[in-house]
TIRO-851152 format. One line per field, with one value per residue (C-alpha): x, y, z; residue in one letter; residue number from 1. Coordinates in nm, 2 decimals. Example, Ala and Ser with C-alpha at 12.3 -4.5 7.8 and 13.67 -1.06 7.14 Angstrom:
X: [1.23:1.37]
Y: [-0.45:-0.11]
Z: [0.78:0.71]
rest: [a:s]
nr: [1:2]
This chain:
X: [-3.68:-3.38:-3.05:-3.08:-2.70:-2.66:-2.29:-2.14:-1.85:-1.64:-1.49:-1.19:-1.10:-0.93:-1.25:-1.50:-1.58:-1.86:-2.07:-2.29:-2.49:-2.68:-2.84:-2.92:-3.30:-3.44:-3.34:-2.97:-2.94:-2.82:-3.06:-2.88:-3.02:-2.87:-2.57:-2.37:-2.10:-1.87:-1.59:-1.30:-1.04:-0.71:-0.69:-0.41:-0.38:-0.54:-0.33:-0.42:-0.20:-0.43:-0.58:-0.78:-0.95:-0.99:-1.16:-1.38:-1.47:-1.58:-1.81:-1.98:-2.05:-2.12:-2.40:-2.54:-2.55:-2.72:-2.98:-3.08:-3.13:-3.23:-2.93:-2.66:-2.30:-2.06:-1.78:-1.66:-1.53:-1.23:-1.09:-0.73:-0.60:-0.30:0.02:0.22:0.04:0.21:0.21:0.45:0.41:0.56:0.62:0.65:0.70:0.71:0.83:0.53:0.71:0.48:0.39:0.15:-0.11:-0.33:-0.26:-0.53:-0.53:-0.32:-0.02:-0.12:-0.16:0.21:0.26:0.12:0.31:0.62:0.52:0.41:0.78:0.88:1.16:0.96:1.15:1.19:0.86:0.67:0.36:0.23:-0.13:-0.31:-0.12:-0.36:-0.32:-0.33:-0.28:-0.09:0.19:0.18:0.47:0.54:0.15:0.04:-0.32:-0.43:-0.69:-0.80:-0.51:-0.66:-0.74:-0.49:-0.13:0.20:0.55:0.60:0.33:0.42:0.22:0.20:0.10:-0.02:0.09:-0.02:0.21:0.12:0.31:0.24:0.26:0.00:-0.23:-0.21:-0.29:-0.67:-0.66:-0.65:-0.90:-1.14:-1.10:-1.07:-1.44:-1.58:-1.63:-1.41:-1.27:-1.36:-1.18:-0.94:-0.94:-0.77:-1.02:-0.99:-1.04:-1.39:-1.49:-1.40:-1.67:-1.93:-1.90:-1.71:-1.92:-1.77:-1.82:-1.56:-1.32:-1.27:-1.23:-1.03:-1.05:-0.84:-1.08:-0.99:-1.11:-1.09:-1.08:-1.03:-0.66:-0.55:-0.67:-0.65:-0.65:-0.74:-0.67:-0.84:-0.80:-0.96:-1.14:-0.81:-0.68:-0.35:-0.21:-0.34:-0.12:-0.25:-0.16:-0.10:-0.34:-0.67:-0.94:-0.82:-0.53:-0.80:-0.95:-0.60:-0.51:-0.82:-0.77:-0.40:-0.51:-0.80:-0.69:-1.00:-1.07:-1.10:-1.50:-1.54:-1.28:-1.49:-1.80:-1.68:-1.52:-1.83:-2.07:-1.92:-1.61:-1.52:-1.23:-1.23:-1.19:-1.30:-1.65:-1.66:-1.76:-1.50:-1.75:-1.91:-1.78:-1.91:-1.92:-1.77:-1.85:-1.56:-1.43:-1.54:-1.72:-1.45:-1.55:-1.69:-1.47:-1.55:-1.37:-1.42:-1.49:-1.25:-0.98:-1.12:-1.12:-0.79:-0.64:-0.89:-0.77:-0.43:-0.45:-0.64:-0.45:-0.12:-0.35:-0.47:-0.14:0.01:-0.23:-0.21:0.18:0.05:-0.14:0.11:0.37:0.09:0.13:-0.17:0.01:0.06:-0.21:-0.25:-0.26:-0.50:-0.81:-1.08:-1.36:-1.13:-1.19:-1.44:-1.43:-1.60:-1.52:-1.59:-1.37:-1.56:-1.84:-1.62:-1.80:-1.66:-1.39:-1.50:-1.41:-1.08:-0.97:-1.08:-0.87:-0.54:-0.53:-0.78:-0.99:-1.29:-1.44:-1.74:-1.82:-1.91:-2.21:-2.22:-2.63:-2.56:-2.60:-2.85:-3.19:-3.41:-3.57:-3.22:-3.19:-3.06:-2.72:-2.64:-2.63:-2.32:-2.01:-1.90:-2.01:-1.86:-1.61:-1.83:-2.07:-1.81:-1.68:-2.03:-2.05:-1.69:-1.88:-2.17:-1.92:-1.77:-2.15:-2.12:-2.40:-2.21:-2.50:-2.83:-3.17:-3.11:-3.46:-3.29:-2.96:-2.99:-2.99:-2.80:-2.66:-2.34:-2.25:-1.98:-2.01:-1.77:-1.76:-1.66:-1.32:-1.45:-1.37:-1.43:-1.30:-1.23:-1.17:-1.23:-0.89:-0.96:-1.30:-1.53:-1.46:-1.78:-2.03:-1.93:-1.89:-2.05:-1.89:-1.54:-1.63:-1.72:-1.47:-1.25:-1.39:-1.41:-1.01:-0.97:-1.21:-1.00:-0.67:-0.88:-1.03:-0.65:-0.43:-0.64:-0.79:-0.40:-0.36:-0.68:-0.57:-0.23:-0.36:-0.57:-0.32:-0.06:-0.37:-0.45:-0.06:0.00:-0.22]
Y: [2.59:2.43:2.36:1.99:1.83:1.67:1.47:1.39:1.10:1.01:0.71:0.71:0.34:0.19:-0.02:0.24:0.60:0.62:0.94:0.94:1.15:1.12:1.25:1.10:1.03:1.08:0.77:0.82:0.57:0.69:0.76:0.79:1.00:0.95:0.74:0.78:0.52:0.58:0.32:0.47:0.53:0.70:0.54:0.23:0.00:0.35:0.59:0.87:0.84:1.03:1.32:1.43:1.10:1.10:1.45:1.30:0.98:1.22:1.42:1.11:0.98:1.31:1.39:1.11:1.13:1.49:1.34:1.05:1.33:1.64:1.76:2.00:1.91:2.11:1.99:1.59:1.39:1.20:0.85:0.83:0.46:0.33:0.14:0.44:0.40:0.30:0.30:0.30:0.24:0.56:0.65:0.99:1.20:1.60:1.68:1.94:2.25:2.22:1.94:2.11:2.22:1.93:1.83:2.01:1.99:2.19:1.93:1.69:1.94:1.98:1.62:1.57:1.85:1.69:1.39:1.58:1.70:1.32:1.33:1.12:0.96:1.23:1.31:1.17:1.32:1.20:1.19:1.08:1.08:0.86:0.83:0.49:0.49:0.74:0.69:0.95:0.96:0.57:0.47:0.33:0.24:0.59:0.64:1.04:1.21:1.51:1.63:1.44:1.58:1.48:1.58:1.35:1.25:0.97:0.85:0.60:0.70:0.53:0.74:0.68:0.82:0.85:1.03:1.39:1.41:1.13:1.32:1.64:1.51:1.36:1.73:1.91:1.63:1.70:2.06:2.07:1.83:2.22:2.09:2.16:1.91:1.95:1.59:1.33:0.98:0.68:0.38:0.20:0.38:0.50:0.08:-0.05:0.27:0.10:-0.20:-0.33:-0.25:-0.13:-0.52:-0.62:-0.31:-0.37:-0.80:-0.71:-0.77:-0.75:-0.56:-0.70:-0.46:-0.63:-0.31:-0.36:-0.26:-0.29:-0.48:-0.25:-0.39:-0.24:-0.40:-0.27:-0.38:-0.25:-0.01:0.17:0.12:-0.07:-0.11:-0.06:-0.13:-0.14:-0.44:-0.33:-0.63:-0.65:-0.81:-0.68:-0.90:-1.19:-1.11:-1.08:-1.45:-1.55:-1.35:-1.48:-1.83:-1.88:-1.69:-1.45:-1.07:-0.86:-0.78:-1.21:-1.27:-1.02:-1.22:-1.56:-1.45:-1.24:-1.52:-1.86:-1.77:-1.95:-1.94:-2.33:-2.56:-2.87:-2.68:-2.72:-3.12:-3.20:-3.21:-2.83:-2.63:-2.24:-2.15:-1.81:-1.64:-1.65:-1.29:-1.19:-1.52:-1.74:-2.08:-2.03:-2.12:-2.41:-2.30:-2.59:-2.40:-2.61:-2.47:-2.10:-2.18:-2.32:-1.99:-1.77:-1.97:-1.94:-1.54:-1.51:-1.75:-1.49:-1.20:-1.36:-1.47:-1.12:-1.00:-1.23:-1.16:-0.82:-0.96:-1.13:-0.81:-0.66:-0.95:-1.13:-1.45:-1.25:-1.37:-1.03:-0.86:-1.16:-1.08:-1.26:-1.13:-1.25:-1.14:-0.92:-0.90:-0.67:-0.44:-0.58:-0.86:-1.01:-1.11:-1.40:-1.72:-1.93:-1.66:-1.67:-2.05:-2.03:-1.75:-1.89:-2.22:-2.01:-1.80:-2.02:-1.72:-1.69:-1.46:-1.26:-1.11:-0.74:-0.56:-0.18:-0.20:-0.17:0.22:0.25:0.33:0.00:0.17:0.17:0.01:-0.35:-0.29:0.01:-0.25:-0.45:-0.51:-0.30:0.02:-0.04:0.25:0.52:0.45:0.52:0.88:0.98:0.88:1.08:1.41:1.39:1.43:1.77:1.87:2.08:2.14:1.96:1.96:2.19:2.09:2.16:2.38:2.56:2.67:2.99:3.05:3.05:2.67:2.78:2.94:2.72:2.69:2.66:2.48:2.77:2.63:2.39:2.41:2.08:1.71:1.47:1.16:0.98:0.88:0.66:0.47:0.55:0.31:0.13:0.37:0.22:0.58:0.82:1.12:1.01:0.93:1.22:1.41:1.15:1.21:1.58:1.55:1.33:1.60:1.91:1.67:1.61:1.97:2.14:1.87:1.83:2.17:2.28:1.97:2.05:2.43:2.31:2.10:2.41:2.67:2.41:2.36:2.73:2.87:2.60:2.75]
Z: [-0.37:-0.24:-0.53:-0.59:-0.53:-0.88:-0.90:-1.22:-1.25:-1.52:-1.60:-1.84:-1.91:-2.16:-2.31:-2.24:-2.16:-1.90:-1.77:-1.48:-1.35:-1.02:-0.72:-0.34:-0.28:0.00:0.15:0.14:-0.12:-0.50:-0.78:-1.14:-1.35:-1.69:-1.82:-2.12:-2.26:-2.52:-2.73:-2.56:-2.79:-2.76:-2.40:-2.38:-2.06:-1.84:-2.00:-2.28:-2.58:-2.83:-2.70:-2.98:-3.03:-2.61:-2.58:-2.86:-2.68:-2.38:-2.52:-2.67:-2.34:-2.18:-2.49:-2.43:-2.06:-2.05:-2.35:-2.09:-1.79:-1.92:-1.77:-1.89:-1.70:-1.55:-1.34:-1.31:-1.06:-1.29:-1.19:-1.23:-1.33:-1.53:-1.54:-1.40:-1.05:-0.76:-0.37:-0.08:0.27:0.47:0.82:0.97:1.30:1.39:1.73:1.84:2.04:2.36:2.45:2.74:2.42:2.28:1.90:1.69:1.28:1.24:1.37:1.13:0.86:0.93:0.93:0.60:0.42:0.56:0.32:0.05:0.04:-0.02:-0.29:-0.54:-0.90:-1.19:-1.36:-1.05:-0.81:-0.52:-0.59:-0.25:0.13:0.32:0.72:0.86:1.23:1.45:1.71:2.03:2.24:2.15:2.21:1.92:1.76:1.76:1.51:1.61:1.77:1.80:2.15:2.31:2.46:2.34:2.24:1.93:1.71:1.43:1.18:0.91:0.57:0.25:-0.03:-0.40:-0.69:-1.01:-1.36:-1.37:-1.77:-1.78:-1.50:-1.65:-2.01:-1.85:-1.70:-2.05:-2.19:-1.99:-2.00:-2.40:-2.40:-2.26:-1.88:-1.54:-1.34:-0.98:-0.85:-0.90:-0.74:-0.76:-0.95:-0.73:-0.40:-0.65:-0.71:-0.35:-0.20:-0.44:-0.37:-0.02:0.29:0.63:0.75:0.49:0.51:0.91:0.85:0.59:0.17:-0.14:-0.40:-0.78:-1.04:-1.39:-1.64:-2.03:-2.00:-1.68:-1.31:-1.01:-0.64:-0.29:0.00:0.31:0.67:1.02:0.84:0.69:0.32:0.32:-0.06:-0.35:-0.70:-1.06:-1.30:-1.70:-1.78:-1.83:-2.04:-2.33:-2.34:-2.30:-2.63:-2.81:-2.68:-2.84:-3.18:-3.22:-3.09:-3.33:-3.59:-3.60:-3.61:-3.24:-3.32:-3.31:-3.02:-2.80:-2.89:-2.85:-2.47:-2.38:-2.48:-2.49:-2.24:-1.96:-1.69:-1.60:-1.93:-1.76:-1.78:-2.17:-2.34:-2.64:-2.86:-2.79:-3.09:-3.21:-3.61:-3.65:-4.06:-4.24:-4.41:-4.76:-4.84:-4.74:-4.56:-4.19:-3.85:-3.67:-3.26:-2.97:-2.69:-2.49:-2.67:-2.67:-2.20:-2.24:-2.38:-2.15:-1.86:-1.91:-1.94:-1.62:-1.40:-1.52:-1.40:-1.08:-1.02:-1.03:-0.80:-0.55:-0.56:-0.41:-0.16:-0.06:-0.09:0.19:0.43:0.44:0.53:0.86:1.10:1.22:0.87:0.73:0.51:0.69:0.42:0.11:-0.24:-0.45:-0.81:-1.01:-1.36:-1.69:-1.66:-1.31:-1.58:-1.67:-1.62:-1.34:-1.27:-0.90:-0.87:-1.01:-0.80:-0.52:-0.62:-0.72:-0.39:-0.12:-0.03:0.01:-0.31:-0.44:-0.70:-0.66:-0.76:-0.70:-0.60:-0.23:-0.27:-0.56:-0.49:-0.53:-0.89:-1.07:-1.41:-1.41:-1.64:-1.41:-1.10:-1.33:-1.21:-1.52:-1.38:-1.00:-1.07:-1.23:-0.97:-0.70:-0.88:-0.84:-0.51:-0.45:-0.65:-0.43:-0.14:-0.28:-0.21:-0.53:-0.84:-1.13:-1.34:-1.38:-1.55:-1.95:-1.92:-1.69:-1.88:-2.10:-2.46:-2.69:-2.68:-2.71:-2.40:-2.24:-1.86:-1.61:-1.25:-0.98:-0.79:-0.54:-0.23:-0.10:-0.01:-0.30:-0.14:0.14:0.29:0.60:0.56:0.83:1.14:1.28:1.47:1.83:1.97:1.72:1.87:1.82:1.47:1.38:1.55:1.37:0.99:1.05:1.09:0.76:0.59:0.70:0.58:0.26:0.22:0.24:0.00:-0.27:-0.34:-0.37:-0.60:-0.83:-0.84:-0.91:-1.21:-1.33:-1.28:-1.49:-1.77:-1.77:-1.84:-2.10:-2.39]
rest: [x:x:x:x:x:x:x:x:x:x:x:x:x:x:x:x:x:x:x:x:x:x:x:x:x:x:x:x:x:x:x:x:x:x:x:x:x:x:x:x:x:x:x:x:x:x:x:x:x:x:x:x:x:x:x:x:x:x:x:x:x:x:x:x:x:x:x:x:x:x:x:x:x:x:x:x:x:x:x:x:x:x:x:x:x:x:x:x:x:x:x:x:x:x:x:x:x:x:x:x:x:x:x:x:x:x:x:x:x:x:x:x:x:x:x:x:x:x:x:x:x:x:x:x:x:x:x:x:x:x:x:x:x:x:x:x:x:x:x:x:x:x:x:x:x:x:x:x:x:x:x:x:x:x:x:x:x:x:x:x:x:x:x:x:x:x:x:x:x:x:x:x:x:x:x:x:x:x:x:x:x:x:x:x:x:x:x:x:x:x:x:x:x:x:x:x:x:x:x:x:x:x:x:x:x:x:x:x:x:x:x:x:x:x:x:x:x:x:x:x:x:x:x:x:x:x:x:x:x:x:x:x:x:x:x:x:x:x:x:x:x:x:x:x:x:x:x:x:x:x:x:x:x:x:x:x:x:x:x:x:x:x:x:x:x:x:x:x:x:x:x:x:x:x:x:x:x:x:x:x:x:x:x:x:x:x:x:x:x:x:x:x:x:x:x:x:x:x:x:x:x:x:x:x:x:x:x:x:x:x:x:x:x:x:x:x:x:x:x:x:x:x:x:x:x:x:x:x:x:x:x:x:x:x:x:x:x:x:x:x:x:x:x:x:x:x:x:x:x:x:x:x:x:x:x:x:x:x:x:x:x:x:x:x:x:x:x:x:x:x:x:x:x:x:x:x:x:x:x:x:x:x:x:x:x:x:x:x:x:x:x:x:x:x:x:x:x:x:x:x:x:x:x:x:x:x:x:x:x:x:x:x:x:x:x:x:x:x:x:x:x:x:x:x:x:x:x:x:x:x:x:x:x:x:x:x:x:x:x:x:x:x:x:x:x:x:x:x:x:x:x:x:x:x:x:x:x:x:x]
nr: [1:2:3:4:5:6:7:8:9:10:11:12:13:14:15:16:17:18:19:20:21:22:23:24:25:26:27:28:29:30:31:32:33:34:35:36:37:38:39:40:41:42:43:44:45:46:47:48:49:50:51:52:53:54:55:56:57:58:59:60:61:62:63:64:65:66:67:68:69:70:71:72:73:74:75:76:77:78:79:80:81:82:83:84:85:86:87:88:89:90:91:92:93:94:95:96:97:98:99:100:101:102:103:104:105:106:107:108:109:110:111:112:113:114:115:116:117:118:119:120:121:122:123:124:125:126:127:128:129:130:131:132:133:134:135:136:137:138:139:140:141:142:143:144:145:146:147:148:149:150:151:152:153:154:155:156:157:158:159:160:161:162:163:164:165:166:167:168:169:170:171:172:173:174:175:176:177:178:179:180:181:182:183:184:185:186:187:188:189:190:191:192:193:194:195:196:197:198:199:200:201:202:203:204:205:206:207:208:209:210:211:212:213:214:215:216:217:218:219:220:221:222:223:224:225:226:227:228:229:230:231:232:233:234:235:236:237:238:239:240:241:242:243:244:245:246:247:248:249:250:251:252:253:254:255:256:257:258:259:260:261:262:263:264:265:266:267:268:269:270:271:272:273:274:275:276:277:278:279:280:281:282:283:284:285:286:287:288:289:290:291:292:293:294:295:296:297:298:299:300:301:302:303:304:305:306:307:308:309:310:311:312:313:314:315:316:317:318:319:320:321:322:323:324:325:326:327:328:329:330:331:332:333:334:335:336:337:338:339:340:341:342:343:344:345:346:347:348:349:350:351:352:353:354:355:356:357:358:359:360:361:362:363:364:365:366:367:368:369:370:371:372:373:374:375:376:377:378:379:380:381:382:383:384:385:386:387:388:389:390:391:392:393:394:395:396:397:398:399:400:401:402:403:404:405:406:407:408:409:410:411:412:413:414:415:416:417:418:419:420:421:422:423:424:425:426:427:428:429:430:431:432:433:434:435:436:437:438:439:440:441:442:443:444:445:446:447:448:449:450:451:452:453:454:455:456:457:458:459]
């Protein structure tokens, strides 16, 4: 009997600790097999600050996960996320020795280690080099190089830094919760693979994520990613508005904004008001829910206009650069009623909100398909790429219980780095991705056994 490919994603918010584990059907499309969620604590605006209550928040969800499925985990693809994230555009050449010999990977191998040498700020890594377009002998607009003949061969890279302390610390949390990490991605490269389709990545679109503690964007254009940054503001500092505004607890805040929120006060009558229990028999709240939109709405025009700032920082006022397919929100946060409609009036794009059901298989529960679980949804989808067997049946794993298992090093691709172009000519493309996987393949296992090697000499 053939080894089923089961893929395991982990989702280390600030809010919320999520789990997955699923497998592709036999349609191509993803079945999930269990989910487990855990109160994330000892996680501030995507950054670990408490790693004993973090590894504890883990194996909550990760329990709970192999309960639902019957299955006992092994390795995780983790999402990395946080205030400390940042991008820069980058352009690089190597002048290629003979000119006479076509460029095979191995040139832009070379290429790529060239920006991997990238004197970065004190305490810095780069996380992800991502090639955009390639430049042969002053032809531009190159999108597979290899094959062809040249002397110089330029390219321009999108490269994602991140703090290695902070990286390293999800490393030894996941590692301490007794399972192996066999990927990192960036959030929100994992949310925009769930929910954007190739359509939208080649008109180009500004993916939103609105996580508890921070909002993470993607902006994609002609099939390639083109900036990504990540906001230290989230939902969470919705709910804090609220508590200092009306004066209640953070349980009754997250209430009121989950059920009676809304981004556009004009929505809300005077005369619509919500009683909230007072404390230890003390006389009950009367809010109007104009007042409670008036302080939502304030917070989210701040984070909507911070974003859009980035949008603008990519160029989209540029015709040439301009996202034709707009916005889509999704993470906790894209729940907000009549969010949509007041991004849409702040920036005058076109927006939707994003559900990840485009690659689940039509039999999937209903809360799974929520825009809250876009990102874990896209870390399993980046697992079932590494084609490896992160978890086995629990009737299948031996006695006694307490045998810890280990993932075997993986030898495999984490993430995708240039978004698969439209199937015009399906032999290029493939010629093309098989490039991208070999770039993939080489960077990041060195960067995974670099993380292990680092976790492994530390104790």
């Amino acid at each position: 009997m053939e080894k089923e490919n089961i893929a395991v994603g982990l989702d280390i918010g600030t809010t919320k600790i999520v789990a997955m584990i699923g497998k592709k059907n036999e349609y191509g499309k993803l079945e999930i097999l269990g989910v487990g969620k855990s109160k994330s604590l000892g996680v501030a605006r995507g950054v670990v600050n408490n790693i004993t209550q973090t590894i504890q928040s883990i194996q909550q969800a990760i329990q709970e996960a192999e309960n639902n499925s019957g299955y006992k985990i092994k390795d995780v693809v983790v999402g990395i996320a946080g205030q400390h994230i940042r991008s820069i555009q980058h352009t690089d050449y190597i002048s290629r020795n003979n000119p006479e010999e076509v460029i095979g990977g191995n040139d832009i191998q070379l290429l790529i280690d060239q920006v991997n040498k990238l004197a970065m700020l004190p305490g810095e890594e780069i996380i992800h080099v991502l090639p955009q377009e390639f430049k042969i002998d002053g032809q531009s607009e190159i999108k597979e190089p290899i094959g062809m003949y040249g002397g110089r061969l330029e390219s321009s890279f999108h490269v994602v830094v991140g703090q290695a302390s902070s990286i390293r610390n999800v490393g030894r949390c996941i590692q301490s919760s007794g399972i192996e990490l066999s990927g990192l991605t960036l959030e929100p490269l994992a949310s925009a693979d769930a929910v954007l389709s190739q359509e939208e990545k080649e008109a180009g679109v500004a993916l939103i994520d609105i996580g508890g503690g921070t909002t993470d964007l993607a902006i994609f254009k002609d099939g390639i990613i083109r900036h990504t940054a990540v906001i230290p503001f989230g939902g969470n500092v919705i709910t804090d508005d609220i508590k200092e505004g009306c004066s209640i607890i953070e349980k009754q805040a997250e209430l009121l904004k989950v059920k009676f929120g809304s981004a556009w006060p004009g929505e809300n009558r005077d005369n619509e008001i919500v009683s909230i229990p007072g404390l230890r028999g003390r006389e009950p709240k009367e809010i109007s829910l104009k007042n409670l939109s008036k302080i939502i709405h304030a917070r989210v025009v701040e984070i909507v206009d911070q974003v859009f700032t980035e949008v603008k920082a990519y160029g989209h006022e540029d015709p040439r650069k301009k996202l034709i397919a707009g916005i889509v929100l999704t993470g906790g946060g894209a729940q907000l009623k009549h969010i949509k409609q007041l991004v849409e009036y702040i920036t005058g794009m076109d927006t939707r909100i994003g559900y990840p059901n485009e690659h689940l298989a039509g039999n999937s529960d209903e809360e799974i398909s929520s825009p809250l679980y876009a990102t874990a949804v896209g870390l399993v989808m980046k697992s079932i790429e590494n084609k490896t067997q992160s978890a086995v049946r629990l009737d299948a794993v031996e006695q006694p219980k307490a045998t810890v298992y280990r993932a075997p090093v993986v030898q495999s691709p984490i993430i995708n780095e240039i978004p698969e172009e439209v199937k015009e000519d399906h032999n290029s493309n493939e010629k093309h991705n098989s490039t991208v996987n070999r770039i993939q393949r080489n960077f990041f296992d060195r960067y995974v056994d670099k993380i292990k090697d680092f976790l492994d000499n530390a104790e």
